[in-house]
Each structure stands twice: as C-alpha cells, then as structure tokens.
C-alpha positions in Angstrom: 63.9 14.0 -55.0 62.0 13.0 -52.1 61.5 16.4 -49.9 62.4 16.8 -46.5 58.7 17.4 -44.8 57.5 14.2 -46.3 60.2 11.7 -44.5 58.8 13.9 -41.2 55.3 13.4 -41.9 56.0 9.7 -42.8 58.3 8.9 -39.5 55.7 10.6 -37.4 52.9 8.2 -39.1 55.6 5.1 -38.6 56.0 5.9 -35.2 52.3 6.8 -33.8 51.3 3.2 -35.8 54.2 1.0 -34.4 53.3 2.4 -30.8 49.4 2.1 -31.4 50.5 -1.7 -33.0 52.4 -2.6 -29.4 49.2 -1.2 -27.0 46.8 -3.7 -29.3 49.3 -6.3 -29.3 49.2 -5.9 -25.4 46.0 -6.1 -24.8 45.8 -9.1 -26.9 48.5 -11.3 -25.3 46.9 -9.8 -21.8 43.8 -11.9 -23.2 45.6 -14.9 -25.4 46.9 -18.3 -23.9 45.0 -17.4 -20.1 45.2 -20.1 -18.0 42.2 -19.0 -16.0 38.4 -19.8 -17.2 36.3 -16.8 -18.1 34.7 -17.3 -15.5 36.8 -16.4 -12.8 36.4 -13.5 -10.7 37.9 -12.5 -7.8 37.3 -10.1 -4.7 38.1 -6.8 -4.9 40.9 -5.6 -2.6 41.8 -2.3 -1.2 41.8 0.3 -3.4 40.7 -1.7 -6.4 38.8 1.4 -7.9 41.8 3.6 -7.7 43.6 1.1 -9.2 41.7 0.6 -12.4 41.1 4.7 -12.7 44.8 4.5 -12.5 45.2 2.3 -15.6 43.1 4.4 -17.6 45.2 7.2 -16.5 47.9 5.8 -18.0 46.6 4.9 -21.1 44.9 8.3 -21.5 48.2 9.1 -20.9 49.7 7.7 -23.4 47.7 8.8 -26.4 48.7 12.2 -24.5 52.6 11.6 -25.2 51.8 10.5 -28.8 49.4 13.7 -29.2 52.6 15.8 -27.9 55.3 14.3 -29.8 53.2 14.3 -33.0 52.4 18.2 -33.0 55.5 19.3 -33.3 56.8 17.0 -36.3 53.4 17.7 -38.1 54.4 21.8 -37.6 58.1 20.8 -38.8 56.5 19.1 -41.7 54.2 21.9 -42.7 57.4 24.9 -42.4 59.6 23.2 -44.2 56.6 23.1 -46.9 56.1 26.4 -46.6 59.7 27.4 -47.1 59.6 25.7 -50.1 56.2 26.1 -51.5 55.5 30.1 -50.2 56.6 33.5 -51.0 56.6 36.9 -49.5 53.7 37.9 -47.3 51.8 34.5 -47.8 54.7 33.2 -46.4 55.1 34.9 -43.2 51.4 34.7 -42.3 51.6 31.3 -42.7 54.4 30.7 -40.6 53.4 32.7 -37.8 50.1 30.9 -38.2 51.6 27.6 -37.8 54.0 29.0 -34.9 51.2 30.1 -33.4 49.3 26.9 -33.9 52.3 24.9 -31.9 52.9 27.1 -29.1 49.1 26.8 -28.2 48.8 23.2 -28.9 52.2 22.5 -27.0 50.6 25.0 -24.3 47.3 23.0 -23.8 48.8 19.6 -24.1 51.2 20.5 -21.2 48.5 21.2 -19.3 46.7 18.3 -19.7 49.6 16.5 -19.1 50.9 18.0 -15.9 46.9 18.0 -14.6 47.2 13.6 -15.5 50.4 13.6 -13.8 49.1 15.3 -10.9 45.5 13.0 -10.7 48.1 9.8 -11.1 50.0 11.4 -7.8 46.4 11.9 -6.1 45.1 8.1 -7.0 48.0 6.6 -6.0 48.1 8.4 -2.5 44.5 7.4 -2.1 45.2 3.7 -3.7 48.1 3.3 -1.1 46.3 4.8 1.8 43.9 2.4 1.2 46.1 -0.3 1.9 47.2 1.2 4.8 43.6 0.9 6.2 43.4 -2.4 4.9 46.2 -3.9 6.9 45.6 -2.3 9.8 41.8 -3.8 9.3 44.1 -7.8 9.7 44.1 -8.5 12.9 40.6 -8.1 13.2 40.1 -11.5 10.7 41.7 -13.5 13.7 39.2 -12.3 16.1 36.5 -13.2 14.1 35.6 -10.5 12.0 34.7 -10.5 8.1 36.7 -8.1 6.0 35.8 -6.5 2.6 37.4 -3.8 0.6 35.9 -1.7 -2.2 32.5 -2.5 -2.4 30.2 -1.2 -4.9 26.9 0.9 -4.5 25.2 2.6 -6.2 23.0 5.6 -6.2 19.4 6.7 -7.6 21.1 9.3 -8.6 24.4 10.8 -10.1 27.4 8.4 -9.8 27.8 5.1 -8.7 30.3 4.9 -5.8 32.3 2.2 -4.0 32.7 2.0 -0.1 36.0 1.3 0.9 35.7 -1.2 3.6 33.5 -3.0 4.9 33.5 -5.2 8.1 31.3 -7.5 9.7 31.3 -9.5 12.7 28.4 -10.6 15.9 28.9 -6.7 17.0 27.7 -5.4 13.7 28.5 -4.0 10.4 30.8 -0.7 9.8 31.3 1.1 6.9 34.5 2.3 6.6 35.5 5.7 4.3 39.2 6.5 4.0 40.4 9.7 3.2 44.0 10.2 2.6 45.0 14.2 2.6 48.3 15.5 1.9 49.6 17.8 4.5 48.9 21.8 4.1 50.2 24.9 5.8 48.3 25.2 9.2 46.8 28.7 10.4 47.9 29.8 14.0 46.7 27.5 16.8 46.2 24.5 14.4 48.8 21.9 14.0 50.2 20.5 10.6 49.4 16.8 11.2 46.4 17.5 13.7 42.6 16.8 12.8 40.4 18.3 15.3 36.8 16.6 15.4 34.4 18.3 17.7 31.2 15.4 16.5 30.1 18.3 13.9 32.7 19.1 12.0 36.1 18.3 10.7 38.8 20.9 11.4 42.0 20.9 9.3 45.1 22.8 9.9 44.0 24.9 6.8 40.0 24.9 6.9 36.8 23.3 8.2 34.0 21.1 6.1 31.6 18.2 7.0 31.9 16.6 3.7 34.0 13.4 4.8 31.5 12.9 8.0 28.6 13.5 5.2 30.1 10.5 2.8 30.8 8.5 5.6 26.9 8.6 6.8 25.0 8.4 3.1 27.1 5.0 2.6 26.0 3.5 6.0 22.6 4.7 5.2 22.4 2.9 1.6 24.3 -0.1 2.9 22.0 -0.4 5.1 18.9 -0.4 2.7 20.7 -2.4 0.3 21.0 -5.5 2.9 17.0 -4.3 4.3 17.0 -5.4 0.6 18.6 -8.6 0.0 18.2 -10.0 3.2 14.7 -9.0 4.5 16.7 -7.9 8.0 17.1 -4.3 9.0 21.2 -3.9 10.2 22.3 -0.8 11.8 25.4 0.1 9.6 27.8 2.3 11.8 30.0 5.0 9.6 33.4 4.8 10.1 35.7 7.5 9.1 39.7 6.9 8.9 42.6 9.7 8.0 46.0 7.2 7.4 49.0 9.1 8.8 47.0 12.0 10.9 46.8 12.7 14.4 42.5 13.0 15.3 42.1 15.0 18.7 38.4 14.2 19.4 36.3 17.0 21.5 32.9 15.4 21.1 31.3 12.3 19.9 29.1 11.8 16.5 27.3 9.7 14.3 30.6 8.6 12.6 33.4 7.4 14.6 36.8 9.0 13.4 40.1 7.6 13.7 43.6 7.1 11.9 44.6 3.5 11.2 46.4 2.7 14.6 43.1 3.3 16.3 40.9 1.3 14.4 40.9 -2.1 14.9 40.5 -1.7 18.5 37.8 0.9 17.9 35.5 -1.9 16.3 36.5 -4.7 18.1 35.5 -2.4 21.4 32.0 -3.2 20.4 31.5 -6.3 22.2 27.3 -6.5 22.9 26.7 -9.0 20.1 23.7 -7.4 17.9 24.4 -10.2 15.1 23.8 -14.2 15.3 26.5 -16.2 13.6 23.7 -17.5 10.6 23.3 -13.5 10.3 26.8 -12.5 10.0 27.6 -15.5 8.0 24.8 -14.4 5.7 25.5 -10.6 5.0 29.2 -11.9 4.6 28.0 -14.1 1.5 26.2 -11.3 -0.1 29.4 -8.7 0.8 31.1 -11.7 -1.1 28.8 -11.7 -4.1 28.9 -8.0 -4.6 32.7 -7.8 -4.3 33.4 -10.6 -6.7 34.3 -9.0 -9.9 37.6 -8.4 -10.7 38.6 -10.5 -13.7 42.2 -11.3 -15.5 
C-alpha cells in the first residue's frame, strides 16, 4: 500500500519541478521567435538599475516561496514516517527534532521574505521617484538641452555605480542624484516634509548627514574625469541633488545645488553664460549616448 508521506514527498517534488519547468520555459519564449536583431540596444531610462535589481528580487523571490512551501510538506512527510516507523523515546526526540527544525526554518524564511518584500517596496519608491525626476527633467529637451538617465560609472574601487541623470546643454553638464526618502517622525522645531540645507549639511525632520551632498559630488568629480578621458576636454560637471515630493528650505549655498523636482528644470536652465560650443555639447551627448546604450530585449 503506498504510504501517506511518500504521495507528500512526491506532490512537493511535482510541484517545485512544474513551477521550476514554467520560469525556464519563460525565459525561453522571452528569447524565442524575437523580432528584434541581437544587436539591438537601447538607452537606458529612468531608473533602469532599480528596475533590473527589481526583477531579480522577484525571482529571488520566488525560489523563496518554493523554499517556504516545500519545508513544511518535507516536515509532514518525515512525521508521518516517524509515526509509523518510531517507537517510544526515539520517537518523541525525533519529533521534537523535526518540530523544531520547521519552526526555525519557517522562522528564518519569514524573515527573508518580509526583508525582500520590504527591499521590493524601497526599489520601487526609488524606481518611481526616478521617474518623477525624469519628467520634470522634459521640458528642458525643448529648450535645447540633452537628457540622459541612468548612466553607468564605475569606480577603482568597490562597486560600480550608475548616475541617475545626466543633462547637457551650451551652459554645461549636471549630474543629477535623486534620493527619494519616505517620510519619518520629525523632532520639535523640524517639519515632516521639510529639508533644511544650510550648503554643509542635510537636515531631516529626524537627523542630519552629508552623505547625499557627498554622492552627489564624487559622481560629478568621476564624470568629469571620465569625459577629461574620452574627449581630451576638461568639463566642469556641476552636482545636482533632487528629493521628489520634499519641501528644501535653503540657508546657504554649496557645491551641489539641491532642489525637489518642481525646481529643477528652471534651476539648470538659469545657467544661461554658454561654457559649451554646439560641436562640444553635440560631442559629450554622443559619448552619454554610447555609455547609456545597453538595455537589450
């Protein structure tokens, strides 16, 4: 008679290989019958590295689920056995063993899960402020202005990094950072949706750092060494720092200009003292355009 814990063991194996079966067979019509050559590539847009670390969230997150459901049929599997197989003392260690075994594993698998879960909610808010950025960036494109998003650098050392904008036009070449924070509790005298920037440091209704300003200023500085590089022309880079959906109440001026989206546009475009001929700006757009050109079907 065919026992009980072997139809669980067997379902569990059926249904882990029929999911695993659909993600290949996914991937594989994703890559069958394309009707774009191989080599195609397009530019990046806004947010398009949050975007990909958000697809291998969700597959991580998928082997996740299969990891949780699994556990507990493979436990079911091994107390019916027990039942069955196990007698007196051997028995009950061995089931408290395995009980054991599944509320830790359900413990730490919970936890992994409601840590992706909450990375996801974090990516997408920085994906979609992104875009925020990005369209108020648009009206720029009339006036003249070249507009990348998401453009890659890398560093001597530790890991590469992306900028998230980058725009260029006769009055120069900003380097835009977006940060996207979630509203906090404010401390007395502060106000929820308030960024106080006194040219030094960032104040936040819950704290103080410099680390934004300090991103903003190490991309300008290797963008501008990387087009020193290509293009045998030193550029002043200017850092540009944006908060989507916060008030900034500036008390002093800095080496990065910070702003919220409604500001922006009109912040660059106030730079009108051309610094850039139309054969420059027409040749850092083409390498901009190079770099950015990589996303693929």
């Amino acid at each position: 008679m065919l026992q009980p814990w072997i139809v669980l063991v067997a379902y569990a194996a059926l249904f882990v290989g029929f999911v695993g079966v659909l993600v290949f067979w996914r991937l594989f019509l994703r890559r069958n019958r394309r009707p774009f050559p191989d080599t195609l590539k397009l530019l990046r847009g806004p947010g398009e590295s949050q975007r990909r670390r958000l697809e291998a969230l969700e597959e991580r997150t998928i082997t996740q689920l299969l990891m949780l459901f699994s556990l507990p049929v493979a436990c079911g599997a091994a107390l019916w056995w027990m039942t069955l197989h196990l007698d007196g003392d051997l028995q009950i260690i061995a089931l408290a063993a395995t009980l054991s075994l599944l509320v830790v594993g359900l413990f730490f698998l919970a936890r992994f899960l409601v840590a992706r879960m909450q990375e996801s909610a974090n990516r997408y808010l920085g994906y979609f402020g992104e875009r925020v950025v990005a369209e108020a960036l648009e009206p720029l494109k009339s006036r003249g202005w070249r507009v990348f998003h998401d453009l890659p650098g890398e560093a001597e050392t530790g890991p590469t990094f992306n900028i998230d904008h980058v725009v260029v036009g006769p009055a120069g070449v900003f380097a835009i950072e977006t940060k996207t924070r979630r509203k906090g509790r404010a401390r007395n005298g502060f106000a929820a949706h308030e960024i106080i920037f006194d040219g030094n440091v960032l104040a936040y209704p819950w704290g103080e750092d410099r680390h934004g300003l300090e991103q903003s200023r190490q991309q300008a500085a290797w963008l501008e060494d990387w087009l020193a590089l290509k293009l045998g022309i030193q550029t002043v880079v200017t850092p540009v720092l944006v908060f989507p959906g916060w008030t900034i109440i500036r008390r002093g001026t800095g080496s990065v200009t910070v702003v919220n989206p409604k500001e922006l546009a009109a912040a660059i475009d106030a730079t009108v003292t051309p610094v850039l001929t139309p054969s420059q700006v027409d040749l850092i757009a083409r390498q901009l355009e190079t770099r950015c050109r990589d996303v693929e079907y």
